[in-house]
C-alpha positions in Angstrom: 45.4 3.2 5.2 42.7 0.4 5.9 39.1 1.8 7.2 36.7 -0.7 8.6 33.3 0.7 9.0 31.5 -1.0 12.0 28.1 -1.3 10.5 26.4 -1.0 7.1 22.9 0.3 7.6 21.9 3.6 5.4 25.0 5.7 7.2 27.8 2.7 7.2 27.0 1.4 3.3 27.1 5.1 2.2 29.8 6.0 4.1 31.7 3.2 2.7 30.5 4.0 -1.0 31.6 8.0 -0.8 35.1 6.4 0.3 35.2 3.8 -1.9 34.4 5.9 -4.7 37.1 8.2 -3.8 40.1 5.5 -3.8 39.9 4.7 -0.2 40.1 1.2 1.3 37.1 0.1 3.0 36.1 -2.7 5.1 33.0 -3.1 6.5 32.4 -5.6 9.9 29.0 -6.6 9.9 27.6 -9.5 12.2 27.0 -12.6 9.2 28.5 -11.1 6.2 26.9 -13.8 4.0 23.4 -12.0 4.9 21.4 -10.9 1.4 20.5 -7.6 3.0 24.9 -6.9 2.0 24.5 -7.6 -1.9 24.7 -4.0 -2.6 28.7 -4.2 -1.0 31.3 -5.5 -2.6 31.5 -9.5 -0.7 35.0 -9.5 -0.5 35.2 -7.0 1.8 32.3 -7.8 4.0 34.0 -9.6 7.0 33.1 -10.1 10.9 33.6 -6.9 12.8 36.2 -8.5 15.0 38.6 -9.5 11.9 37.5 -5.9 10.1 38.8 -3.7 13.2 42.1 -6.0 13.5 43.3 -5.2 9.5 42.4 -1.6 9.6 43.7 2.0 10.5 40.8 3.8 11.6 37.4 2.6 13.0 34.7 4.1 11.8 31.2 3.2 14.4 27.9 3.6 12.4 26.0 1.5 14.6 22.6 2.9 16.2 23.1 4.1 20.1 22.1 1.4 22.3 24.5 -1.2 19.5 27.5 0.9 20.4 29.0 0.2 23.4 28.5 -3.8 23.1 30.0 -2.9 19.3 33.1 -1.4 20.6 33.6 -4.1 23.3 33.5 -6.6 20.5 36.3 -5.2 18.7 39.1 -6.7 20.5 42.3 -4.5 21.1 41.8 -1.2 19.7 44.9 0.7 21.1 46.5 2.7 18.6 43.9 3.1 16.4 41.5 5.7 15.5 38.0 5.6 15.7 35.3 7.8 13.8 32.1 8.1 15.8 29.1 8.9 13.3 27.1 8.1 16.3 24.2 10.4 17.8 23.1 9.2 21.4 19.2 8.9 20.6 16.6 7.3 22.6 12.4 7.7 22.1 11.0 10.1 24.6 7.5 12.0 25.1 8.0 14.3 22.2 9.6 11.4 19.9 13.3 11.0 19.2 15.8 12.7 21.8 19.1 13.0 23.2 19.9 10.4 26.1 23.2 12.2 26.8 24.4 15.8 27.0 25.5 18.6 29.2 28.3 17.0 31.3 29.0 14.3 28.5 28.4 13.0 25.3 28.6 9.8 22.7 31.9 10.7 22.2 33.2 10.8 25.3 31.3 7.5 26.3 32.7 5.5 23.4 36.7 6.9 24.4 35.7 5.2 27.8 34.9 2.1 26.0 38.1 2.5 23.9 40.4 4.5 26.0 44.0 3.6 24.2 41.8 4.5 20.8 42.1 8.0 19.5 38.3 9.1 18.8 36.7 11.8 16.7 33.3 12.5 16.7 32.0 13.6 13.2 30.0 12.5 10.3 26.8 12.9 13.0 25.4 16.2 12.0 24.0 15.2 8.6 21.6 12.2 6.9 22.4 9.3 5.8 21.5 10.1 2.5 23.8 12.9 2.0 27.1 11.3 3.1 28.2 9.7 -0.2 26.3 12.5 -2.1 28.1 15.7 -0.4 30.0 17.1 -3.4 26.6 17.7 -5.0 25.6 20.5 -2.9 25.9 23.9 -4.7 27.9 25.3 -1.6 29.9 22.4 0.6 28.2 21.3 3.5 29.9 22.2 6.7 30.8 18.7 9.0 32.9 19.5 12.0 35.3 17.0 13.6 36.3 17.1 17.4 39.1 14.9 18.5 41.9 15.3 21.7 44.8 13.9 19.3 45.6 16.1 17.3 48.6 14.2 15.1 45.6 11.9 14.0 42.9 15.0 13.1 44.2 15.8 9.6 44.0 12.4 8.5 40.4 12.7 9.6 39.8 15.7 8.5 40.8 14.3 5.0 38.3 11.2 4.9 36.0 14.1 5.8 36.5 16.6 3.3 37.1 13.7 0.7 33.4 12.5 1.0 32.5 16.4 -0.2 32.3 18.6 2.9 34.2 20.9 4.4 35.6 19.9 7.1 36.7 22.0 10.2 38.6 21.5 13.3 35.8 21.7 15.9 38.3 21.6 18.8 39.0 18.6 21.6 36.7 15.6 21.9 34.2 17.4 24.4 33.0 19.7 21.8 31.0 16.0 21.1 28.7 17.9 23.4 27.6 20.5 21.1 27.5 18.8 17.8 25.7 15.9 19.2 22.8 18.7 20.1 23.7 20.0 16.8 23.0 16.7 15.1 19.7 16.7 16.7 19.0 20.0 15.0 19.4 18.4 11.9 17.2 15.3 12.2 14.4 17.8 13.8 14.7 20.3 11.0 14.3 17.1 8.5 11.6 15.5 10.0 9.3 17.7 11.9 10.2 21.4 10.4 9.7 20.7 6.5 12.9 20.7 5.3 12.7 17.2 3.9 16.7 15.0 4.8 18.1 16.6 0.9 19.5 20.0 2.9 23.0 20.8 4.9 24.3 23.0 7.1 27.2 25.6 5.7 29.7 28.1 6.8 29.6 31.5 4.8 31.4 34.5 5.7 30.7 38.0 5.1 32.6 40.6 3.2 34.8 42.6 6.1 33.4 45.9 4.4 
């Protein structure tokens, strides 16, 4: 199973390293993959996102919002295939970063518009950049849920999820996008206004029933 990763800024190159590192194969589609600002990927499998979306199995968008749409138009046919949307739909407003969707829809449900004989999953949103390839060194897992209409494709999802080092849980059908996009949000706000620095996760714990 192929995974091209559409993008390879902070969340795309570490993305691509946590997978790589666990036996996965990774493409990434960048726009000139002969660019110096790559030399940290492996070159042969830096290719144009067109040709990376056409060789793989699952899609995996780590472009910023306002890239995404034009992204997922560039890809060519995408029917069949899953896509992974890491995306969170963020725009500057009064009070610095913010949601530009919510309520009645999400990210998620935009880019299954863009892509609608795709099978997309929101997930990988609700965390940094920094933490994605460095999960598994949490003392608890990290939590990362995954919401997705189709649900023979989840567990292979599910899988690349939990093989990166968090646990990953069925968060339901692909309009759940509209609470862990908000959810996301929580996260950036706690790192970057609230003190909590972008080295902390979100976990699931459960108490003892007596």
């Amino acid at each position: 199973m192929r995974i091209a990763i559409i993008g390879a800024g902070n969340v795309g190159s570490a993305l691509g390293r946590g997978w790589l590192r666990a036996g996965e194969d990774v493409v990434f589609g960048v726009p000139h993959p002969a660019d110096p600002k790559y030399n940290s990927l492996p070159k042969e499998r830096l290719h144009l996102p067109l040709e990376a979306a056409r060789s793989a199995d699952i899609v995996v968008l780590a472009t910023p919002w306002p890239a995404t749409e034009a992204a997922v138009k560039s890809l060519g046919d995408l029917s069949g295939k899953t896509i992974i949307d890491c995306t969170n739909p963020l725009g500057m407003g009064a009070d610095g970063l913010e949601l530009v969707l919510g309520h009645n829809t999400s990210g998620g449900e935009q880019v299954a518009a863009w892509a609608p004989a795709a099978a997309v999953f929101k997930t990988l949103n609700q965390i940094g950049a920094d933490n994605m390839d460095t999960a598994a060194l949490f003392p608890v897992r990290p939590v990362m849920f995954v919401a997705g209409d189709d649900e023979s494709k989840k567990p292979p999802v599910l899988r690349l999820v939990a093989s990166l080092g968090f646990e990953a849980v069925d968060a339901g059908p692909l309009r759940i996008s509209r609470l862990l996009e908000p959810y996301g949000m929580l996260w950036i706000d706690q790192a970057l206004k609230r003190g909590h620095g972008q080295s902390f996760a979100f976990t699931i714990t459960e108490r003892s029933p007596h």
